[in-house]
N, C-alpha and C positions, 0 to 999 in steps of 0.2 A: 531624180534628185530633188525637184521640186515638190512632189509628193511627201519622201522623208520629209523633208523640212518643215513642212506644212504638219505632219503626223507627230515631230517633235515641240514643236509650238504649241498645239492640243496638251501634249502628256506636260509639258512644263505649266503650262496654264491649270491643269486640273492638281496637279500638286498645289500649286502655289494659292490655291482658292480657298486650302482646309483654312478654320481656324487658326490661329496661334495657339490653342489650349485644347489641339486634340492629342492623344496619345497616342506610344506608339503602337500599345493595344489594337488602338482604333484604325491605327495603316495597318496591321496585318490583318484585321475583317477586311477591309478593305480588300484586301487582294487572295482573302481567301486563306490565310496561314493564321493560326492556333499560337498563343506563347504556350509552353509547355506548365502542366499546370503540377504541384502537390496532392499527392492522397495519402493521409496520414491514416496511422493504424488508431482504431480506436475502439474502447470496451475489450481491452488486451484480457482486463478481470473483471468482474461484475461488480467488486464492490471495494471498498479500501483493505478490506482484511481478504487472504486467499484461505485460513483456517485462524490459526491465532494471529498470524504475522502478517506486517504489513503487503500491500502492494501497492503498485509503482502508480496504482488509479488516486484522483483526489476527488473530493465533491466538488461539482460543477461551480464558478465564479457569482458570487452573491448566494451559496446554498448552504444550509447547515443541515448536518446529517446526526441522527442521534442515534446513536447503536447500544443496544443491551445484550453483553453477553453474560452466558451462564454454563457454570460448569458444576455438575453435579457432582457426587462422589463416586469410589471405586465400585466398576460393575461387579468385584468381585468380593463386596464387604456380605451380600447375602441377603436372604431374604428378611432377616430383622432390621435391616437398613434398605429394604426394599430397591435391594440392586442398585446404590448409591442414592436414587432418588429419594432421601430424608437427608441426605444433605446437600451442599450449596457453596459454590463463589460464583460469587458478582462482581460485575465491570460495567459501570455506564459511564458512556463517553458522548461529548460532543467535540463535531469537528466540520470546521467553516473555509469555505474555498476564498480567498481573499481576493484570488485573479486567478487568470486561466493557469497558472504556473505555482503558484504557492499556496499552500493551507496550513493549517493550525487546529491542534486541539487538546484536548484536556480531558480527566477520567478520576473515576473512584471507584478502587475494587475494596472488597472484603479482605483478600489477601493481603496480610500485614497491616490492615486501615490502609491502606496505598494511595496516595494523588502522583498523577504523573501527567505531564504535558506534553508537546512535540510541535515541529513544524519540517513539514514535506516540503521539496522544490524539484519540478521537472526541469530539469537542466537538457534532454532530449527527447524529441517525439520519433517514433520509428516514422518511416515515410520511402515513399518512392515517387517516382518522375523525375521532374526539374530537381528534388533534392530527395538522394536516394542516403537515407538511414537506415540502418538496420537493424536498429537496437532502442528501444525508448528505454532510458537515465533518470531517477528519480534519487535525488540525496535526503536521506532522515538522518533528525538526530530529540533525544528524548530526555528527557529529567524525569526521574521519580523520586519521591520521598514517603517512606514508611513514617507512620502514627504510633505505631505502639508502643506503650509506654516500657519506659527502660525494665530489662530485668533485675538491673543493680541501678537503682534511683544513687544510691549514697557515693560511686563513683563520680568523677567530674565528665560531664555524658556532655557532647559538644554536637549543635545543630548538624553539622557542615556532615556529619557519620549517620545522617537518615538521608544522604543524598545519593545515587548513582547517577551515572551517563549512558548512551549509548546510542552509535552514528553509524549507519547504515548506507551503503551504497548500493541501489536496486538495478540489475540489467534484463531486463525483460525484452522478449521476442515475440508475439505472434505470428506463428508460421503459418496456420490454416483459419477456417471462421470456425472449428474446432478446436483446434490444440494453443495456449500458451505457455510459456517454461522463463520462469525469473528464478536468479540467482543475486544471493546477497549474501558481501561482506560482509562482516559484522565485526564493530568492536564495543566492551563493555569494561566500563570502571565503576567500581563501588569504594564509597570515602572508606568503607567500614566494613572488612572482614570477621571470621570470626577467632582464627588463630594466626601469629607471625608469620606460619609456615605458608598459608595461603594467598591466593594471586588476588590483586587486585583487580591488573587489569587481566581479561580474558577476550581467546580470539574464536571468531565463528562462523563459517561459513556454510548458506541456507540455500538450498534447491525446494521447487516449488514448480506444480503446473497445474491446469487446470483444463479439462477434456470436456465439451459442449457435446452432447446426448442432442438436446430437443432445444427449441427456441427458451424456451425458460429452465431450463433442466442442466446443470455441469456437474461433474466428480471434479473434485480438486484434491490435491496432497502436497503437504510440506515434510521436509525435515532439513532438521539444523545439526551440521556438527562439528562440535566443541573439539577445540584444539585441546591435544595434550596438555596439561597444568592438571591442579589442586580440584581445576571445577571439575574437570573431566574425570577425575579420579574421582570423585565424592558424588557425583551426582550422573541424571542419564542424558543421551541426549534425544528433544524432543520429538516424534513423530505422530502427523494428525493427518487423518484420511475422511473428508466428508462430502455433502452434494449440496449444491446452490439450488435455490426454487427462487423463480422470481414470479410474484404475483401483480407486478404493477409498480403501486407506489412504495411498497416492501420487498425486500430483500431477505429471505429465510434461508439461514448456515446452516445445516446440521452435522457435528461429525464426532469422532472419538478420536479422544488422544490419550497417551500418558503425562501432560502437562495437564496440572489442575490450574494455576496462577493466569493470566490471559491479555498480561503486561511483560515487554521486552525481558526486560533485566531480571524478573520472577522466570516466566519459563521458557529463556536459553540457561541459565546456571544453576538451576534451583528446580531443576523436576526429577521426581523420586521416584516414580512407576516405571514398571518394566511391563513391557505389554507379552513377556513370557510367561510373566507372572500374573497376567489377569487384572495387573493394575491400570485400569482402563477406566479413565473419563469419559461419559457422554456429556455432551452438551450444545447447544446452539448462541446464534449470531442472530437480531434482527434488527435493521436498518431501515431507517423509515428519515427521506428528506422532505427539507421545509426551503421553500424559497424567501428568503430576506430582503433581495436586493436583486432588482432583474439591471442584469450590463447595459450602460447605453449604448442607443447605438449609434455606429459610425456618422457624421456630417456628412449628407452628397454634394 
């Protein structure tokens, strides 16, 4: 009896000797027990585009990434147009991670003189352990505005009708250190159609994955499809099949589609190729980041 008591005075005393300001961290080393930690999924895609459309990735916090795409013309105009390649759209965009959770950015394609903006937010990260996700959530939403000058100048032509929308909800899963697969909702308004009978708004929904080969090597494929309406009836819906090279501080896309445009609101409602018909886009992606602003770090 003396003994316990003796052996309980020890164990109270060595408690009562920590600190005030140690953790509870610091009593489970103590006794040899682990808090159960997070490992979150990460490099789900390689880059913010998986071919023309977005992914659920942003530029890292203080980083601005500047991407130049290009999409040449139809493989199938011939060898007097040198298999598309004598013609050309361009997209250069820049886009800046503002914090670990939100970005921003901005673009000018050839396509219609086009500017368009956006800003991404991860509202989930996939993860398992102590918080098991299964899914990383990324919400877009985008502005464009076309440049080109009215066809009928002498009509009463109103800014607010070179404007579109369109808001995206990305679900993406990394199931292996191969395979990813995002899917996104999609909805799109344009102030300005081109007849009454046609939809403003249009609805779309986009499958996507991307399959790792080699440490720097993926196949990726998209496609988007357009809900029945006026777009669906007039127009095709997109698909693009290409491979990611990553050399380092670049990022090289390459892939074909039948979408020439390589902006939201251009090509889910607005692509005219049929890839039965040979009407096939080559083109690439290259991405190249700049660090701005390195994060502070935490106070010990």
């Amino acid at each position: 009896m003396k003994h316990r008591l003796i052996s309980g005075l020890f164990a109270l005393l060595a408690l009562t000797s920590f600190p005030a300001g140690v953790s509870a961290q610091n009593l489970m080393d103590v006794f040899g027990e682990e808090e159960p930690s997070t490992q979150y999924a990460y490099a789900t895609f390689k880059t913010t585009r998986i071919v023309s459309g977005h992914s659920i990735e942003n530029p890292a916090n203080g980083v601005l990434l500047f991407m130049i795409s290009h999409h040449f013309g139809k493989v199938n105009s011939g060898a007097y147009d040198l298999f598309g390649l004598d013609q050309a759209t361009i997209r250069l965009g820049l886009e800046y991670g503002v914090n670990d959770f939100i970005s921003v950015g901005v673009g000018r394609s050839t396509y219609q003189k086009s500017y368009d903006g956006f800003i991404k937010a991860k509202v989930l990260r996939q993860s398992e352990g102590a918080r098991n996700i299964p899914l990383s959530v990324t919400l877009f939403s985008a502005m464009d505005l076309f440049s080109l000058k009215w066809s009928d100048p002498d009509r009463e032509n109103y800014f607010s009708s070179r404007l579109s929308y369109v808001h995206q909800i990305m679900l993406a899963r990394k199931f292996s250190d191969r395979l990813s697969v995002q899917v996104t909702p999609t909805f799109i308004h344009k102030n300005l159609v081109k007849a009454s009978t046609d939809d403003n708004d249009t609805y779309a929904i986009g499958t996507a994955g991307r399959f790792k080969i080699t440490k720097r090597l993926s196949v990726n494929a998209e496609y988007f499809h357009v809900l029945p309406g006026s777009v669906a009836d007039d127009f095709e819906n997109p698909l693009s099949v290409g491979v990611d090279i990553e050399t380092g501080g670049h990022v090289f896309q390459l892939h074909f589609s039948n979408a020439q445009p390589m902006f939201e609101r251009a090509f889910l409602t607005e692509t005219k190729g049929k890839w039965t018909n040979g009407d096939i886009y080559f083109g690439f992606n290259i991405s190249r980041v700049f660090t701005i602003r390195k994060p502070s770090m935490p106070a010990e």
